[in-house]
C-alpha positions in Angstrom: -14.5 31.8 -53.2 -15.1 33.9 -50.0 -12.1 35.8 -48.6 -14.1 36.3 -45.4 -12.0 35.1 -42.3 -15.2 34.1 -39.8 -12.8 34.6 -36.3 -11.7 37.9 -37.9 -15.3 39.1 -38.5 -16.6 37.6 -35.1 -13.7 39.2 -33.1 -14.7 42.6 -35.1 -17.8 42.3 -33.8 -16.9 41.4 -30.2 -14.8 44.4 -30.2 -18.0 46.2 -31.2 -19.9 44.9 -28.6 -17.1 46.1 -25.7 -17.1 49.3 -27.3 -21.2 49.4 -26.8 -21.8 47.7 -23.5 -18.6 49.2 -21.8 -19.4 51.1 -18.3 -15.6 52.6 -19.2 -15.1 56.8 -20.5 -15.0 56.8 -24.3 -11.2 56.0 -25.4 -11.2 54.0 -22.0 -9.9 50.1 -22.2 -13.6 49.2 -23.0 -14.1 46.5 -20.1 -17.1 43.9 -19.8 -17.7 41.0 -17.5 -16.6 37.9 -19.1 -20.0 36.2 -18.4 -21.2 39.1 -21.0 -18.5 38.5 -23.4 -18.7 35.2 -22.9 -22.4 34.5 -24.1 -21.9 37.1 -26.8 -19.1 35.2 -28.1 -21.2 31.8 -28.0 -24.0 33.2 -29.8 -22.2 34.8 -32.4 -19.9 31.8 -33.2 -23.0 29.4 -33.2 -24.7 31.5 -35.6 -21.9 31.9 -37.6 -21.0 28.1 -37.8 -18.0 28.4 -39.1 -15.8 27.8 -35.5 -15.6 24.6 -34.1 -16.8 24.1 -30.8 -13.3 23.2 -29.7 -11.7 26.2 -31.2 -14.8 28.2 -29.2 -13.9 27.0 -25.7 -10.2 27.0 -26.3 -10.7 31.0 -26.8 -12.9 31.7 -24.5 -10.5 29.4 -21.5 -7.5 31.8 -22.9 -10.2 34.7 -22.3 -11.3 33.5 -18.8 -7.7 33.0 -17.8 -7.0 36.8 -18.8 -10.1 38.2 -17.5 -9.3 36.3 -14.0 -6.4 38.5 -14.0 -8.3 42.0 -14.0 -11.3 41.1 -11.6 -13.8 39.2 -13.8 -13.5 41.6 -16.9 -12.4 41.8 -20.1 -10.8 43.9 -21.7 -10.2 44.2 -26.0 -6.6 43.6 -25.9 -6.8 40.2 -24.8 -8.5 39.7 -27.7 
């Protein structure tokens, strides 16, 4: 049996990509757009296969609704 929690490793990973793509000073709150985040996260999740489609667009609605907040852009901690 796998111990391998796939929204845990995909949210790892999104928090990788932030880090990366981030226009933000090191140590900064590691913004992105959310139409980056937002195909990221739908490519990931599809190629993991593991996360419904309904659990994919419930996130990424929560996401959106956050991001709205701070002009478009997300940031790791609402995540």
């Amino acid at each position: 049996l796998s111990c391998r929690n796939p929204l845990q490793s995909l949210l790892s990973s999104m928090k990788q990509a932030c880090q990366i793509l981030t226009r933000d000073p090191e140590g900064g709150a590691a913004r992105i757009p959310f139409e980056t985040f937002s195909f990221l996260y739908l490519y990931l999740a599809s190629i993991d296969g593991e996360i419904s489609e309904t659990e994919t667009n419930a996130f990424l609605q929560e996401i959106q609704e956050q991001a709205d907040k701070h002009c478009g852009m997300v940031l790791i901690r609402h995540f």
